[in-house]
VEXLUM-980857 format. One record per residue (C-alpha): residue in three letters; x, z negated, y negated; residue number from 1. Coordinates in Angstrom, 1 decimal. Example, Ala and Ser with C-alpha at 12.3 -4.5 7.8 and 13.67 -1.06 7.14 Angstrom:
% residues 2
res=ALA, c1=12.3, c3=-7.8, c2=4.5, n=1 $
res=SER, c1=13.7, c3=-7.1, c2=1.1, n=2 $
This chain:
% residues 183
res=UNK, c1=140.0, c3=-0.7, c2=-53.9, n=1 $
res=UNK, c1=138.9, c3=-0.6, c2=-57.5, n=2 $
res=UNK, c1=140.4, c3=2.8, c2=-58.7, n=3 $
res=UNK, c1=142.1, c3=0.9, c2=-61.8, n=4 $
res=UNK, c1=143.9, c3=-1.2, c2=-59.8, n=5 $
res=UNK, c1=144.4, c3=1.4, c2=-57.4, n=6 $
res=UNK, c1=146.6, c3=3.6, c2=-60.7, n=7 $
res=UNK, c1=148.4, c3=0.3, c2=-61.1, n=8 $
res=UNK, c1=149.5, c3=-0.4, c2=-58.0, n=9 $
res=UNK, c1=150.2, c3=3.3, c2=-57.3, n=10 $
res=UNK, c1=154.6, c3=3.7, c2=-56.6, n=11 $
res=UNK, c1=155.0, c3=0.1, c2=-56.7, n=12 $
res=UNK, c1=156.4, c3=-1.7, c2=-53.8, n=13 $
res=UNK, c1=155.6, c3=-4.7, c2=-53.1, n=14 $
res=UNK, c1=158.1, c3=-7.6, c2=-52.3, n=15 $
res=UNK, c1=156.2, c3=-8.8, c2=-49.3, n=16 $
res=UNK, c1=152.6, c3=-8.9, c2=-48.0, n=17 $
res=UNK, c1=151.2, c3=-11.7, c2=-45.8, n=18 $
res=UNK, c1=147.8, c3=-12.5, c2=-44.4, n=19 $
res=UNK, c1=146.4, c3=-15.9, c2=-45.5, n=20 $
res=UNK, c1=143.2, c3=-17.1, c2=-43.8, n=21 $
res=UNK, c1=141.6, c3=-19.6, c2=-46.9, n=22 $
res=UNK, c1=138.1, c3=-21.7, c2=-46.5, n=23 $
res=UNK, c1=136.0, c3=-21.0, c2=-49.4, n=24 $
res=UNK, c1=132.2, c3=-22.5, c2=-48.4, n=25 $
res=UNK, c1=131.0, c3=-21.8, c2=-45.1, n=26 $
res=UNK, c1=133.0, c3=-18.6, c2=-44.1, n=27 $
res=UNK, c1=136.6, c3=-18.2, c2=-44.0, n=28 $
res=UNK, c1=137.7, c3=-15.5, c2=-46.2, n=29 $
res=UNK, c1=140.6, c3=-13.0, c2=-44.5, n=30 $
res=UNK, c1=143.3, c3=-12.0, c2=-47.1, n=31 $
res=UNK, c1=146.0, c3=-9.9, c2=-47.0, n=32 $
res=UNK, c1=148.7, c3=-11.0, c2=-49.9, n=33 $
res=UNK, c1=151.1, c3=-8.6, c2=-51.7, n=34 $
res=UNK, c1=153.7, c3=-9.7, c2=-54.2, n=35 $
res=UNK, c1=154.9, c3=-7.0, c2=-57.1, n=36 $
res=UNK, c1=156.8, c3=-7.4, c2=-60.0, n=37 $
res=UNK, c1=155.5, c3=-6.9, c2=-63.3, n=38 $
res=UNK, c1=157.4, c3=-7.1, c2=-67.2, n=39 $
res=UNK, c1=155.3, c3=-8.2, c2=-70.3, n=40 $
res=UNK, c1=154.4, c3=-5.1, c2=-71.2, n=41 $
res=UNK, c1=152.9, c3=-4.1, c2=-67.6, n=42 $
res=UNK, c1=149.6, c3=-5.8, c2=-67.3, n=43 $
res=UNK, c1=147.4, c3=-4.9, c2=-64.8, n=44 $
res=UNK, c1=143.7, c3=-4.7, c2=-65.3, n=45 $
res=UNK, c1=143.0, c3=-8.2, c2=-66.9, n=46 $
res=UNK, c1=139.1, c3=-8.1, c2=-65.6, n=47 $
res=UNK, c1=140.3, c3=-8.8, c2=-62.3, n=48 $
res=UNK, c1=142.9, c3=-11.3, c2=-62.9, n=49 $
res=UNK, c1=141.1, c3=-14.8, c2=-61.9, n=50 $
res=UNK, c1=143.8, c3=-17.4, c2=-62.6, n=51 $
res=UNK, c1=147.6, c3=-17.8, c2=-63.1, n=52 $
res=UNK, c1=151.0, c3=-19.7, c2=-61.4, n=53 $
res=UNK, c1=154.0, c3=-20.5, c2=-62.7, n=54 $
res=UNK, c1=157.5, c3=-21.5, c2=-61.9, n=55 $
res=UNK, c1=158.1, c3=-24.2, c2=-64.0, n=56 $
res=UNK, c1=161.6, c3=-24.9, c2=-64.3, n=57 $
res=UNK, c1=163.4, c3=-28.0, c2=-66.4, n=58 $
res=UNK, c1=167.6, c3=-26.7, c2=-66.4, n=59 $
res=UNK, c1=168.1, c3=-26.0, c2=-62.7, n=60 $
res=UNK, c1=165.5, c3=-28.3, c2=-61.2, n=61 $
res=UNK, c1=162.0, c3=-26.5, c2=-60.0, n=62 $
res=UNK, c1=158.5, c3=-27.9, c2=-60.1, n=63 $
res=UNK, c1=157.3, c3=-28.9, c2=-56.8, n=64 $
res=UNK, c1=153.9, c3=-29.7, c2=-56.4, n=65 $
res=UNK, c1=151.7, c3=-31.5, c2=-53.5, n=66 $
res=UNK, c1=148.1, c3=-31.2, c2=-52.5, n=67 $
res=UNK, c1=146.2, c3=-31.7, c2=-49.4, n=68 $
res=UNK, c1=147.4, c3=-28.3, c2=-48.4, n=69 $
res=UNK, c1=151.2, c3=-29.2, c2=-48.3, n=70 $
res=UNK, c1=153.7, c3=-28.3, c2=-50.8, n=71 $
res=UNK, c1=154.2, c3=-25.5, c2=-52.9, n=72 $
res=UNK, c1=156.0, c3=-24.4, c2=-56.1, n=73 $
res=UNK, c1=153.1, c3=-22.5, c2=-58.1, n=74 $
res=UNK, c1=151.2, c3=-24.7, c2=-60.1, n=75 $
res=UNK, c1=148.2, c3=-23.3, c2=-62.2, n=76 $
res=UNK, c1=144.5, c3=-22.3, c2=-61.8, n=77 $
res=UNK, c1=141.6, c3=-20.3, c2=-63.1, n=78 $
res=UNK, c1=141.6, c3=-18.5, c2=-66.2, n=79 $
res=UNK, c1=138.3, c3=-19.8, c2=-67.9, n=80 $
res=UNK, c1=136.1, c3=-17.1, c2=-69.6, n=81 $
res=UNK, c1=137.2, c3=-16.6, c2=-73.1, n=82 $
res=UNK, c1=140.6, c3=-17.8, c2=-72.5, n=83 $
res=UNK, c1=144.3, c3=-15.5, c2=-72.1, n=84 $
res=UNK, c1=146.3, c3=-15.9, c2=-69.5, n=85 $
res=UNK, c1=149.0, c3=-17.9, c2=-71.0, n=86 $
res=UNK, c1=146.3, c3=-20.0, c2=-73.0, n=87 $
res=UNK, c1=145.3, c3=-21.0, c2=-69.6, n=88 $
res=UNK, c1=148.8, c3=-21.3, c2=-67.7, n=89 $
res=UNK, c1=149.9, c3=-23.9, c2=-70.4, n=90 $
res=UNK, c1=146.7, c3=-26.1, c2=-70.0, n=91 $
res=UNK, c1=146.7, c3=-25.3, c2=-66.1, n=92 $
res=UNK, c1=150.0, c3=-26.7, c2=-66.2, n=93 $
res=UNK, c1=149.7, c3=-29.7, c2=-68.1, n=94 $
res=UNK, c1=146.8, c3=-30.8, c2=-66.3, n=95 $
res=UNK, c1=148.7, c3=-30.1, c2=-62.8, n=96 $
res=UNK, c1=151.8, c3=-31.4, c2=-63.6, n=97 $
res=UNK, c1=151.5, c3=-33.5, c2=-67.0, n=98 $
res=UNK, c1=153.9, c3=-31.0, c2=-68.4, n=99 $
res=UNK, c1=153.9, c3=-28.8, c2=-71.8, n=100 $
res=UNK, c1=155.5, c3=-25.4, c2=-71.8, n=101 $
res=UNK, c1=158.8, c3=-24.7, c2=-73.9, n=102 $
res=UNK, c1=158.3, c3=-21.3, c2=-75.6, n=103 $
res=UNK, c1=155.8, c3=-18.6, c2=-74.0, n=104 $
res=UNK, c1=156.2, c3=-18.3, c2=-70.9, n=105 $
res=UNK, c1=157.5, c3=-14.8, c2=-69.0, n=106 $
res=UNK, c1=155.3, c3=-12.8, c2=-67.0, n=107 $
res=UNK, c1=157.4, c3=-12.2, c2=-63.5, n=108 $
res=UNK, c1=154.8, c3=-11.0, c2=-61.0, n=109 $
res=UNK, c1=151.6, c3=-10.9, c2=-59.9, n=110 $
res=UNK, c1=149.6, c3=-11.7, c2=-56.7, n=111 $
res=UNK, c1=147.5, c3=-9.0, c2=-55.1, n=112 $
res=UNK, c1=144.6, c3=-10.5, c2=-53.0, n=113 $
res=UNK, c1=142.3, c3=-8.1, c2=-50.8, n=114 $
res=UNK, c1=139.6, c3=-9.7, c2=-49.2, n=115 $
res=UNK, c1=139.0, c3=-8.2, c2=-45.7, n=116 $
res=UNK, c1=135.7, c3=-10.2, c2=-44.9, n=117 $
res=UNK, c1=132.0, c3=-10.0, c2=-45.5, n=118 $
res=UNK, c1=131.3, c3=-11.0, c2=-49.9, n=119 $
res=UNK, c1=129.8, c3=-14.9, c2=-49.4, n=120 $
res=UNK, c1=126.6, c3=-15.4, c2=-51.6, n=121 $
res=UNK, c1=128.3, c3=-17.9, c2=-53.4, n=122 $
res=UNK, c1=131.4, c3=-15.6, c2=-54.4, n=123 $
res=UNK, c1=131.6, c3=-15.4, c2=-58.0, n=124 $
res=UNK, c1=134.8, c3=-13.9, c2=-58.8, n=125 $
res=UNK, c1=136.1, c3=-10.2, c2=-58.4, n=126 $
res=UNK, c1=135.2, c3=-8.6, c2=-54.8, n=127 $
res=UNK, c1=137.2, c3=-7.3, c2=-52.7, n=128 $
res=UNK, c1=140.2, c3=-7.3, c2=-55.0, n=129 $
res=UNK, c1=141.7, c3=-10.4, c2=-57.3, n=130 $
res=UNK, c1=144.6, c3=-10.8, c2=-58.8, n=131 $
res=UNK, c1=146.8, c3=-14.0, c2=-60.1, n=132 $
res=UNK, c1=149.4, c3=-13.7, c2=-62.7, n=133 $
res=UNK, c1=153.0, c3=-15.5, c2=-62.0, n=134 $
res=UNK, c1=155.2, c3=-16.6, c2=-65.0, n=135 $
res=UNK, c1=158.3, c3=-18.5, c2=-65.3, n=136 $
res=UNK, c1=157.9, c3=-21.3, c2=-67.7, n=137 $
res=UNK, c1=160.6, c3=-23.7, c2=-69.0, n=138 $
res=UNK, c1=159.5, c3=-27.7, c2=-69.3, n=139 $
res=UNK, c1=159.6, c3=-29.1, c2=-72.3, n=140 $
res=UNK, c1=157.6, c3=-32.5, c2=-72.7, n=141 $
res=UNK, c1=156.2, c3=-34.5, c2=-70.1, n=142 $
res=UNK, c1=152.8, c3=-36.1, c2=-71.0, n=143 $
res=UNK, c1=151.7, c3=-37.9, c2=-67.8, n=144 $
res=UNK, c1=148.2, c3=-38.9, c2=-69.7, n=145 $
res=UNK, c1=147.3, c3=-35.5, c2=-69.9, n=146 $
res=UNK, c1=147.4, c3=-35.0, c2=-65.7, n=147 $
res=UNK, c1=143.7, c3=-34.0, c2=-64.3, n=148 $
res=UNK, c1=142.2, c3=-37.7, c2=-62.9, n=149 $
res=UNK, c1=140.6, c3=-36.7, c2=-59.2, n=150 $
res=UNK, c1=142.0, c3=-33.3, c2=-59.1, n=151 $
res=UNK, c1=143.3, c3=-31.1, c2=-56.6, n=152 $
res=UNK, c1=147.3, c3=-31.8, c2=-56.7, n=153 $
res=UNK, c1=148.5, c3=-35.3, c2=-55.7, n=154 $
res=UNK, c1=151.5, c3=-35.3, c2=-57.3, n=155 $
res=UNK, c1=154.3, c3=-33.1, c2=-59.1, n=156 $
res=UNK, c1=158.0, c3=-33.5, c2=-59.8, n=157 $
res=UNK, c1=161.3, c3=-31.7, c2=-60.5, n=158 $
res=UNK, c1=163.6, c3=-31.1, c2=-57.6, n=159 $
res=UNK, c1=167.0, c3=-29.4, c2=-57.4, n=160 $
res=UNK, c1=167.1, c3=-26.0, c2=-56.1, n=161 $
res=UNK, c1=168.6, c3=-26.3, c2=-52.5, n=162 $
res=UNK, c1=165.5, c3=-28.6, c2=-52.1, n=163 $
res=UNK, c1=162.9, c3=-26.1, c2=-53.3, n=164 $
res=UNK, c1=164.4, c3=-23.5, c2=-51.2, n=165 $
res=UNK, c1=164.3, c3=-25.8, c2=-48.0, n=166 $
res=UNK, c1=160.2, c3=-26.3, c2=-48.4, n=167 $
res=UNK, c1=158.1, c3=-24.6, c2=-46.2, n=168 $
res=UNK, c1=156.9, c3=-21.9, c2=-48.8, n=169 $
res=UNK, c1=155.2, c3=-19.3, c2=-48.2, n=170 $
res=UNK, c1=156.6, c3=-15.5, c2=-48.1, n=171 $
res=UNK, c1=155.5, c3=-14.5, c2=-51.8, n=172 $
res=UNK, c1=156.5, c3=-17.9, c2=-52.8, n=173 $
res=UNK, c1=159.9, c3=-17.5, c2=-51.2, n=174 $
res=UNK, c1=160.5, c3=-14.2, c2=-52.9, n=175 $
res=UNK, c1=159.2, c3=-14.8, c2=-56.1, n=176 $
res=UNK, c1=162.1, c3=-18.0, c2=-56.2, n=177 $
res=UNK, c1=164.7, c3=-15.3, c2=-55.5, n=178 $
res=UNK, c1=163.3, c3=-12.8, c2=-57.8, n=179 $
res=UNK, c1=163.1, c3=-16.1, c2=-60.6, n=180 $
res=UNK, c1=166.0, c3=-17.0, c2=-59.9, n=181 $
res=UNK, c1=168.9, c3=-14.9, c2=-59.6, n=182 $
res=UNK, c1=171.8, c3=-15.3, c2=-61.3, n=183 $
């Protein structure tokens, strides 16, 4: 483990870990997920963070998003070079969702990805450690011109949420919607 990240990490516990077993080219890459919470002025190392999530909220309804995959409530993507991390949520978000951000959005966590299997050729990103940064953001317009034509998501909308909590989310997502959402 990069020994940055390793100084980071170091007396933090995570809120749950999970293995997730993701296609990326020819070989399946083996990861091992840990979730942590973070506050704005506790940024881990930035070099390693390849793209960022949010929980977009409008009042008391949650964003919930559709892909091939299934459903989940984290939309977002990569960071592009040159960009910050909230540059990139907000346009991330828009694209996915067709929604602009009220305010700046509040860092609430991070994702920790370790990749257990061989580096691909291919790989271009941070090896064997990558992180993605997870914010709670508030809705503010919707601008349904703006969504990315022949992208990735198949469709987004606002749910109550009892609903979002009854999806089949995954463990970080499940605790990161507590964590969110307690009141």
């Amino acid at each position: 483990m990069d020994k940055e990240l390793r100084a980071f990490l170091q007396g933090r516990s995570p809120l749950v870990e999970e293995r997730q077993d993701w296609l990326g080219g020819d070989i399946e890459l083996l990861q091992t997920r840990a979730t942590y919470a973070l506050t704005e002025a506790d940024l881990p190392p930035v070099r390693l963070v390849t793209s960022v999530r949010a929980l977009l909220t409008r009042g008391s309804q949650i964003m919930a998003v559709w892909d091939p995959d299934g459903e989940h409530i984290l939309p977002g993507g990569r960071v592009d070079r040159g960009e910050e991390s909230r540059e990139a949520l907000v346009r991330e978000l828009l694209e996915e969702t067709g929604w602009s951000v009220r305010g700046d959005p509040v860092l609430i966590g991070m994702f920790h990805y370790h990749i257990h299997s061989p580096r691909p050729a291919y790989y271009s990103y941070p090896y064997p450690d990558f992180l993605q940064l997870l914010y709670r953001a508030e809705a503010d317009r919707h601008f349904p011109e703006a969504l990315e034509v022949g992208g990735y998501e198949l469709g987004a909308e606002f749910r109550p949420r009892m609903e979002v909590q009854r999806l089949s989310l995954s463990l970080g997502e499940a605790a990161l919607l507590r964590l969110a959402t307690k009141n």
